[in-house]
Backbone bond lengths (Angstrom), bond angles and torsions (degrees), N, CA, C in turn:
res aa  C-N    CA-C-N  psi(-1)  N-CA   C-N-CA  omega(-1)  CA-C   N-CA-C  phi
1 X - - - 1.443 - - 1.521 107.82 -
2 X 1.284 125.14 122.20 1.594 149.56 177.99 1.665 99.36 -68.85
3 X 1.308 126.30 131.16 1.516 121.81 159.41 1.654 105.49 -125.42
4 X 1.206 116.44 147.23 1.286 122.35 161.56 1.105 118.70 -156.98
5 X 1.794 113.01 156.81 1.340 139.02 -147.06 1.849 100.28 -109.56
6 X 1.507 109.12 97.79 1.216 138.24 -150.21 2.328 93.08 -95.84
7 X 1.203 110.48 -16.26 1.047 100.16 -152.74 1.489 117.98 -59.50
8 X 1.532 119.08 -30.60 1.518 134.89 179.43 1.696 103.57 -66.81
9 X 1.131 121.27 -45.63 1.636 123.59 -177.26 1.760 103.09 -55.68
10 X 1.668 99.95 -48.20 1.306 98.67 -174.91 1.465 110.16 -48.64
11 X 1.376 114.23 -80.74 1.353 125.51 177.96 1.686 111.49 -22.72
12 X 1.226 96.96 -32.20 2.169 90.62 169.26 1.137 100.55 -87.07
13 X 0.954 141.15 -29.50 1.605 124.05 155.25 1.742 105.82 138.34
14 X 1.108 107.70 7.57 1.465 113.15 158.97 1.469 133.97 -47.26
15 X 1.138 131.02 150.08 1.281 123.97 179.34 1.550 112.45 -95.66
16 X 1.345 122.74 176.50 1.670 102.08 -173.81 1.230 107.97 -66.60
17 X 1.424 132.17 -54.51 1.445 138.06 -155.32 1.600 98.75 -51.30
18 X 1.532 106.10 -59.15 1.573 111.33 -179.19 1.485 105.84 -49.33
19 X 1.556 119.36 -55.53 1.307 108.90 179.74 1.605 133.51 -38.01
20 X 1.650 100.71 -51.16 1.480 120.88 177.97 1.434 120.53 -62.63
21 X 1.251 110.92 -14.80 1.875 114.50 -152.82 2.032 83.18 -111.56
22 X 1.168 127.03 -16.87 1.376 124.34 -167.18 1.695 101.74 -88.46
23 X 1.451 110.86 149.27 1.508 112.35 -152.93 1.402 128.15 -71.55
24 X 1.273 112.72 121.33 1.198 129.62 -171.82 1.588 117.57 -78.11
25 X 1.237 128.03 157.19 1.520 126.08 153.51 1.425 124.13 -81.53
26 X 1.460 132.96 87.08 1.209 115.62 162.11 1.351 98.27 -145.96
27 X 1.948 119.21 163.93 1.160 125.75 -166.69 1.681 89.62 -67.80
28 X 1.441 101.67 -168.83 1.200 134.95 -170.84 1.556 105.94 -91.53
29 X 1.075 122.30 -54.12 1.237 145.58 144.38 1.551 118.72 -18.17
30 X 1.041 103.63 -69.83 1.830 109.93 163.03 1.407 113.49 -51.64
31 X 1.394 98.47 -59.94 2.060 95.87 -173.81 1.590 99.45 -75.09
32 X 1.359 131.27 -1.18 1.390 104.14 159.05 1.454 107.54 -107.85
33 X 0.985 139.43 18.43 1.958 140.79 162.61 1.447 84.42 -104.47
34 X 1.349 129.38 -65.44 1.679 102.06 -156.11 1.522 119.45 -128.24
35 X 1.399 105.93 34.31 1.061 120.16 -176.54 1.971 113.90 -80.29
36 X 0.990 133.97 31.32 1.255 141.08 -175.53 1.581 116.39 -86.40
37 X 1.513 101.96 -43.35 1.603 108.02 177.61 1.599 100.57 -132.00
38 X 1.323 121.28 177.71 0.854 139.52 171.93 1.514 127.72 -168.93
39 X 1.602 126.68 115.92 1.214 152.45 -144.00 1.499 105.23 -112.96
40 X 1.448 108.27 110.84 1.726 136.31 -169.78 2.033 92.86 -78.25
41 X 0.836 123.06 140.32 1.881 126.54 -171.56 1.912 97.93 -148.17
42 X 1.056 110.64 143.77 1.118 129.32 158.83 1.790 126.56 -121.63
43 X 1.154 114.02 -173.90 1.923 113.62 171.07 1.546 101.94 -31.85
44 X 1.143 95.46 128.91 1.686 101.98 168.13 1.457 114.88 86.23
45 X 1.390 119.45 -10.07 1.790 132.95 -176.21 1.775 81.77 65.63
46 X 1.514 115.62 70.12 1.395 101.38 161.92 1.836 96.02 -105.29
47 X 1.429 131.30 159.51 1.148 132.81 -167.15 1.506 103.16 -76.52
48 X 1.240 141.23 166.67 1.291 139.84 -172.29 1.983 96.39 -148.04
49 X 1.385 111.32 -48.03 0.914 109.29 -147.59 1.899 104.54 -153.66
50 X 1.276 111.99 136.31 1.641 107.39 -173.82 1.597 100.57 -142.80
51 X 1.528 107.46 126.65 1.823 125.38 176.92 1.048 115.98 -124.05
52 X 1.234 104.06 159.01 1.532 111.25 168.62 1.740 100.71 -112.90
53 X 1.482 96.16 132.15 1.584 109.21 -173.88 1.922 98.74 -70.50
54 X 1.401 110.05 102.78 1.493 104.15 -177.69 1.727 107.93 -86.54
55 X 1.960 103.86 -19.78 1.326 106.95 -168.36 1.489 105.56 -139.36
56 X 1.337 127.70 -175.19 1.529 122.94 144.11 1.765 94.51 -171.73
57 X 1.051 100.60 161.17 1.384 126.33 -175.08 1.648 112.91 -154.12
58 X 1.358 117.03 126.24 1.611 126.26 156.15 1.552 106.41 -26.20
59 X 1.328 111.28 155.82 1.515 95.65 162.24 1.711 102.70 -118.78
60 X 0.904 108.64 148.42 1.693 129.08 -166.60 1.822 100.81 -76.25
61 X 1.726 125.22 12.80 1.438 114.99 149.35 1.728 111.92 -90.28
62 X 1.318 107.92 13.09 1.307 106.15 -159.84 2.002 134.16 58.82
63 X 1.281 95.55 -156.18 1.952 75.17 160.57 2.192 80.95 97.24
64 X 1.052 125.93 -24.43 1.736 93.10 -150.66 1.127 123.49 97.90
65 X 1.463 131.86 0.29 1.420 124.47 -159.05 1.701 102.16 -115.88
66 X 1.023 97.07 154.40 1.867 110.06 -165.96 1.563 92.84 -121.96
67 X 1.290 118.06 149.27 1.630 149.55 -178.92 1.330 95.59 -112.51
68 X 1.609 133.74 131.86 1.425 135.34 145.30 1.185 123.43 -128.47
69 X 1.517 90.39 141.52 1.568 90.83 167.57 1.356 109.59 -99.54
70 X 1.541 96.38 136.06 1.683 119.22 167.06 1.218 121.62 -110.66
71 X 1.353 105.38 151.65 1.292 122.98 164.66 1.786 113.47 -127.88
72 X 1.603 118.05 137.46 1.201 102.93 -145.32 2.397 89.01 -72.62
73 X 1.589 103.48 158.31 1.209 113.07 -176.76 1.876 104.64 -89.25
74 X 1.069 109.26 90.39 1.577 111.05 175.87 1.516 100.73 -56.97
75 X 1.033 128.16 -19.62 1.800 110.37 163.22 1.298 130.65 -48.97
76 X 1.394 116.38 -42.23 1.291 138.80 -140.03 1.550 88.22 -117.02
77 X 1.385 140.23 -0.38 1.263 117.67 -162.93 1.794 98.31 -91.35
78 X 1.002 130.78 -8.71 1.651 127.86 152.05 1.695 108.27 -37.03
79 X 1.605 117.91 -32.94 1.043 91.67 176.61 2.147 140.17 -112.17
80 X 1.509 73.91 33.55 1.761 91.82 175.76 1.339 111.76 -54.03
81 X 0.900 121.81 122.69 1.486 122.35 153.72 1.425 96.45 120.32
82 X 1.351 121.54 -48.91 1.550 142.04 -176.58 1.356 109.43 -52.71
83 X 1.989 105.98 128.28 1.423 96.72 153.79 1.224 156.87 -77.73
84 X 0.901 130.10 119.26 1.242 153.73 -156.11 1.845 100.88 -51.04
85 X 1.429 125.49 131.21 1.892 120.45 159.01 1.363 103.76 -78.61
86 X 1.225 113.00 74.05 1.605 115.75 155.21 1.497 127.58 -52.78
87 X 1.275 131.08 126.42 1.592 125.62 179.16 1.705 100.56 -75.19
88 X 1.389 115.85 121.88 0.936 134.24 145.44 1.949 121.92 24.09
89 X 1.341 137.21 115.67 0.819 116.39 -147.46 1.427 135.98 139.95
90 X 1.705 120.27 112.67 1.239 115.85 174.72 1.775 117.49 -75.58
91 X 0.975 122.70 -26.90 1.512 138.83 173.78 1.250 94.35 -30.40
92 X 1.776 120.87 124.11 1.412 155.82 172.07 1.945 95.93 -55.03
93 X 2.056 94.06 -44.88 1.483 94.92 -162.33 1.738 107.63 -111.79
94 X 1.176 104.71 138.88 1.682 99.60 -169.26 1.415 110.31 -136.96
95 X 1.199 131.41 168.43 1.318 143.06 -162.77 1.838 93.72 -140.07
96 X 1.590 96.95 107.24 1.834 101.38 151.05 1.391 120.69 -80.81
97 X 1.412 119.47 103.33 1.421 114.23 176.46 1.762 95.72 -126.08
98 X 1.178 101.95 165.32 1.637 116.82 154.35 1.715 102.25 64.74
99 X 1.458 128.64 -139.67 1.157 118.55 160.83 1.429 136.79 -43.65
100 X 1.043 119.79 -25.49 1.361 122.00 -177.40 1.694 105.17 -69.19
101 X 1.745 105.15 -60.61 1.294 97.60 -163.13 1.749 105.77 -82.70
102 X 1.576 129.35 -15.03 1.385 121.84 145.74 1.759 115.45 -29.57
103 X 1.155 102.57 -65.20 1.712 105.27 178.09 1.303 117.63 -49.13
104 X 1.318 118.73 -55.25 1.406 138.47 170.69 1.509 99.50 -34.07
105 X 1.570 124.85 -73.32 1.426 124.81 -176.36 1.040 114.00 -77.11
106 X 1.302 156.89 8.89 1.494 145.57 139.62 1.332 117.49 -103.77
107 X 1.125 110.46 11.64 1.472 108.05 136.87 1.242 124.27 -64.64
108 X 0.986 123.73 -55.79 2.227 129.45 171.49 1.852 97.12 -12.22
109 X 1.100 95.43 133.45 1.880 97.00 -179.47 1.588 98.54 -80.55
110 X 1.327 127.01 -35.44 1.435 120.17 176.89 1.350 115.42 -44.45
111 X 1.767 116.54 -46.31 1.291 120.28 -171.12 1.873 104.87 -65.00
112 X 1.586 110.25 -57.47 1.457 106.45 176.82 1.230 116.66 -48.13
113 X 1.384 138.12 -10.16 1.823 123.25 165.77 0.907 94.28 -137.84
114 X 1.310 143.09 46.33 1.547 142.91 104.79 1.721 106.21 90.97
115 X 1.506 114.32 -1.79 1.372 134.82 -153.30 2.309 98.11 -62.68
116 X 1.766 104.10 -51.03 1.334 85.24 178.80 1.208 93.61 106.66
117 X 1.447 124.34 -1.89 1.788 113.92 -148.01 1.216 95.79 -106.27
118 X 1.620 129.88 171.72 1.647 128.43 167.42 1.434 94.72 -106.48
């Protein structure tokens, strides 16, 4: 799972989706291991915004940076507002793997009472 720190786009007046889908730095490598979702963060890694990576593309200034298309992830919307277990880190662009993104998914309140429910 991809996270990024949307807060400067906002302030130009972007909306999250636009914010999130505009080009990021990560290898190729990353967006093909964890390129599936991707998690919009503001001050504090509070959540803003949750997609499902439907696309991605290089972007043609070069640099490393990936273009996605999203669509927002109705799974993940339990976690609006919520802070996010960010790994460690000034990086705009981040990768939930291992503990972090474990934490990340049992956080969901469905999972803590086991209910199954939406």
């Amino acid at each position: 799972m991809l996270a990024v720190d949307v807060r400067q786009a906002l302030r130009d007046g972007r909306t999250v989706e636009e914010s999130a889908a505009r080009a990021w730095r990560f290898s190729a490598r990353t967006v093909d291991q964890h390129g599936d979702f991707l998690l919009a963060f503001v001050d504090g890694g509070v959540c803003v915004g949750a997609f499902e990576i439907r696309g991605s593309r290089a972007d043609d200034g070069g640099g490393g940076k990936y273009l996605f298309d999203l669509a927002p992830a109705r799974r993940f919307r339990w976690a609006l507002g919520r802070r996010l277990p960010l790994p460690p880190g000034r990086n705009p662009a981040r990768i939930l793997t291992g503990q972090h993104l474990r934490e990340f998914l049992d956080a969901e309140p469905r999972r803590a009472f086991g209910t199954g429910q939406d």
